[in-house]
DSSP file (Angstrom, degrees, kcal/mol; ACC not computed):
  #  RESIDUE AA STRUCTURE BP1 BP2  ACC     N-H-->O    O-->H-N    N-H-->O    O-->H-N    TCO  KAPPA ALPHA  PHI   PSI    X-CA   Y-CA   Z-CA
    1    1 A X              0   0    0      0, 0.0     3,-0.1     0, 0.0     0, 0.0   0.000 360.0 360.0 360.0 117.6   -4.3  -23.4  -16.7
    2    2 A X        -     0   0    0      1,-0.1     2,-0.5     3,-0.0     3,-0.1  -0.156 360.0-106.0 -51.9 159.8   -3.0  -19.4  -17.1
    3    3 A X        -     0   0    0      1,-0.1    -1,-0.1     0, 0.0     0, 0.0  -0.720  33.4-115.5 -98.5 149.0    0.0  -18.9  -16.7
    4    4 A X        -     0   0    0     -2,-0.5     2,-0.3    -3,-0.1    -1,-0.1  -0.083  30.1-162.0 -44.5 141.4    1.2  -17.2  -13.6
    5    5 A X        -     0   0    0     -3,-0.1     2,-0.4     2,-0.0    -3,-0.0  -0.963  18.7-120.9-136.9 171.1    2.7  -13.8  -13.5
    6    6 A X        -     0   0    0     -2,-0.3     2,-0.4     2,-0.0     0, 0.0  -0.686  19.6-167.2 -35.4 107.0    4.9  -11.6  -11.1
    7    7 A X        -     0   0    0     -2,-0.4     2,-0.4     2,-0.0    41,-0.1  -0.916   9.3-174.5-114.1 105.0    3.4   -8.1  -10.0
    8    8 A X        -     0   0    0     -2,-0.4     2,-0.3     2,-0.0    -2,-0.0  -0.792   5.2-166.2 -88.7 150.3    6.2   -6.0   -8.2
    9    9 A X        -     0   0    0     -2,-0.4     2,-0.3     2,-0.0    -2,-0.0  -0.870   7.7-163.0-129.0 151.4    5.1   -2.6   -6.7
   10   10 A X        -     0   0    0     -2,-0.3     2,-0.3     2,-0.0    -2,-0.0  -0.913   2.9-163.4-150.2 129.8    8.0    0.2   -5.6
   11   11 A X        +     0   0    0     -2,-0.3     2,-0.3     2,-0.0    -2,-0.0  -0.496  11.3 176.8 -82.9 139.2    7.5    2.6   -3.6
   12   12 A X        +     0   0    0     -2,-0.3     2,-0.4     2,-0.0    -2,-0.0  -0.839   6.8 169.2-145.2 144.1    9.9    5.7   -3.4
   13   13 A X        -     0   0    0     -2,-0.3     2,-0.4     2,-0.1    -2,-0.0  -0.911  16.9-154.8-154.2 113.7    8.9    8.2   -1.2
   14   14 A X        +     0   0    0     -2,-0.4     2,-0.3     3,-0.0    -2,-0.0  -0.816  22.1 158.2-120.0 161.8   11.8   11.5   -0.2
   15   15 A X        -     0   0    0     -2,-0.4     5,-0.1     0, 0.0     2,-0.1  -0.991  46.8 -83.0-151.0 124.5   11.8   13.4    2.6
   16   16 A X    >>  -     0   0    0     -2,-0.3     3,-3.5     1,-0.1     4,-1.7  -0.317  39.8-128.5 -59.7 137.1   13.8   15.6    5.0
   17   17 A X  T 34 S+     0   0    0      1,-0.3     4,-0.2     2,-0.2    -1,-0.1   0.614 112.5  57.4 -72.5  -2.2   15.6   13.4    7.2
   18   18 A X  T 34 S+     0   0    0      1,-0.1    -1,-0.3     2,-0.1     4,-0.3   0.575 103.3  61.2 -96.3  -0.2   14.2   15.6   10.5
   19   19 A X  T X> S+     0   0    0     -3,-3.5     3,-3.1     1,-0.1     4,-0.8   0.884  79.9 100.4 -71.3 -43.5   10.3   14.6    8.8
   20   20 A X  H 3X S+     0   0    0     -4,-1.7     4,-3.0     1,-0.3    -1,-0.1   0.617  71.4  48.3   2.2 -75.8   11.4   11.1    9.4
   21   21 A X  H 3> S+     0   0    0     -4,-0.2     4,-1.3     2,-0.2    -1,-0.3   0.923 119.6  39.4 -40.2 -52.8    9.5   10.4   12.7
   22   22 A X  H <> S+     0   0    0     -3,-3.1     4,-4.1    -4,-0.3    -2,-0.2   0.865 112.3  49.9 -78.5 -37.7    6.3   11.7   11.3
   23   23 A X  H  X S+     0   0    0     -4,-0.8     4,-1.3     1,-0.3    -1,-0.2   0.929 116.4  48.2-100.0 -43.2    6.4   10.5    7.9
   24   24 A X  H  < S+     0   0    0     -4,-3.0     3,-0.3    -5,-0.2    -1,-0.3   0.827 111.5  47.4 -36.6 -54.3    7.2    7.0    9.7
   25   25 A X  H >X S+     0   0    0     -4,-1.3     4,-3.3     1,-0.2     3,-2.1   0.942 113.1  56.0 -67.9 -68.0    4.1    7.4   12.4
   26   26 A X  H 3X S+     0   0    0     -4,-4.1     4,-1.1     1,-0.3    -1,-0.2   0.688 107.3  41.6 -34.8 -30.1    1.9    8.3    9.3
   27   27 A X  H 3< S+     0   0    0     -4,-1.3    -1,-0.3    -3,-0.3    -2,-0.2  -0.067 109.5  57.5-114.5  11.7    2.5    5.2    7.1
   28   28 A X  H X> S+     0   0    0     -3,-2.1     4,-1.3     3,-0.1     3,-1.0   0.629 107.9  49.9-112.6 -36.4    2.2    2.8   10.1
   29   29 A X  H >X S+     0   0    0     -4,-3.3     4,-2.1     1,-0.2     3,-1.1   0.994 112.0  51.3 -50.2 -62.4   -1.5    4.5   10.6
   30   30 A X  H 3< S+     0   0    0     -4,-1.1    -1,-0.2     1,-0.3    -3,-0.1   0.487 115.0  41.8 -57.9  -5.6   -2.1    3.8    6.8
   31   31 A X  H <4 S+     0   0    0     -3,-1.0    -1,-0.3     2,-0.1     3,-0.2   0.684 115.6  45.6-117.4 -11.4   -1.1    0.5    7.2
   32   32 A X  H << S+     0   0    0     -4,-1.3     2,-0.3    -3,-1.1    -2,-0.2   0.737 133.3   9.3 -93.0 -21.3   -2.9   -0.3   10.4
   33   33 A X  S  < S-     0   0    0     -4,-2.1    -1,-0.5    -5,-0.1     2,-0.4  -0.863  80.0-167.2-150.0 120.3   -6.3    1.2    9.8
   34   34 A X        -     0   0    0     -2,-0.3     2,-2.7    -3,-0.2    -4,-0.1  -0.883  26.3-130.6 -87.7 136.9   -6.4    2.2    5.8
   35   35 A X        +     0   0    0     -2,-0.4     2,-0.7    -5,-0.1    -5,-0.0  -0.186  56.6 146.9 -85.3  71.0   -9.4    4.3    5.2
   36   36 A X        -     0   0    0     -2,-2.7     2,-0.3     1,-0.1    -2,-0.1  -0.765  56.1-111.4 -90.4 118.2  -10.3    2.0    2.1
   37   37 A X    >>  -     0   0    0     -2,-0.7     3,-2.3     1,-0.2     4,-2.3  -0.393  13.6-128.9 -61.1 129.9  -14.2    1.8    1.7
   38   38 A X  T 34 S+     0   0    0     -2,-0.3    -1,-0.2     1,-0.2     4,-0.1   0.842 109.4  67.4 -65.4  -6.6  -15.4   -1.8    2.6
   39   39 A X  T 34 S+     0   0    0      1,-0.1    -1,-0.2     2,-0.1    -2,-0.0   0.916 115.5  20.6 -52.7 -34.0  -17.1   -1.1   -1.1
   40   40 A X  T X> S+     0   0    0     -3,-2.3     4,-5.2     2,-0.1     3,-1.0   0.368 104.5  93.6-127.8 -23.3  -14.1   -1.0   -2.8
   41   41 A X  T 3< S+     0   0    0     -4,-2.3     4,-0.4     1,-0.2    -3,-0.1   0.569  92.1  45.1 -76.4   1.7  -11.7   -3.2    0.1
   42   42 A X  T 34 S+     0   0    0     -4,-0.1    -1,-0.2     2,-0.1    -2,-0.1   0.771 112.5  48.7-121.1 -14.9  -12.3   -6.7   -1.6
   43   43 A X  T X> S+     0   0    0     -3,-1.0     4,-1.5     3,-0.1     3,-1.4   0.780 116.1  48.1 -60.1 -48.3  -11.7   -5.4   -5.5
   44   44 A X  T 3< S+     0   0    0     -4,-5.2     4,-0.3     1,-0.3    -3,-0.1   0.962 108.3  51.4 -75.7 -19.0   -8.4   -3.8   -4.0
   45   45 A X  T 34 S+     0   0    0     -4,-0.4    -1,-0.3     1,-0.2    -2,-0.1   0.057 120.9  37.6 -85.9  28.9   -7.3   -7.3   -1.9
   46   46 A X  T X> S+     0   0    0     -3,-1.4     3,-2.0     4,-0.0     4,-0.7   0.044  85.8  99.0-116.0  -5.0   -7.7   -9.2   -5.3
   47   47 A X  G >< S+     0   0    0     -4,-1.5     3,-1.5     1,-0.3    -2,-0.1   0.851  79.2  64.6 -45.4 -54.3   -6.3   -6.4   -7.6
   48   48 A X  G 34 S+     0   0    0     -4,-0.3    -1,-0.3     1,-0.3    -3,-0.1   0.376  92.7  60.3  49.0 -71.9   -3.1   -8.4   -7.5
   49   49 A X  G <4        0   0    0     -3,-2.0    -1,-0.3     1,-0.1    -2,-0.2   0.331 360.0 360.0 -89.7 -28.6   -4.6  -11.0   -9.1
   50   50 A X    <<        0   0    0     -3,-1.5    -1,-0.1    -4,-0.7    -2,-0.1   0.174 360.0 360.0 -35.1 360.0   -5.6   -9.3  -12.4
């Protein structure tokens, strides 16, 4: 059986603190409809897994 591993991802992302709102509204779009091609969208939800 392989052995298992850990994949952490970090993020860091700076910004002026009156962008806030936007930069907020923007990354809740990307996460709610990504524009990911359904070509590519079942390589990147196992990538992970690699």
């Amino acid at each position: 059986m392989p052995a298992l591993r850990r994949i952490a991802r970090l993020s860091i992302w700076k910004f002026e603190n009156d962008a806030l709102p936007g930069a907020v509204d923007r990354l809740a779009d990307a996460i709610a409809e990504p524009l990911l091609d359904k070509k590519y969208a079942e390589r990147e939800r196992n990538a992970s897994e690699r």
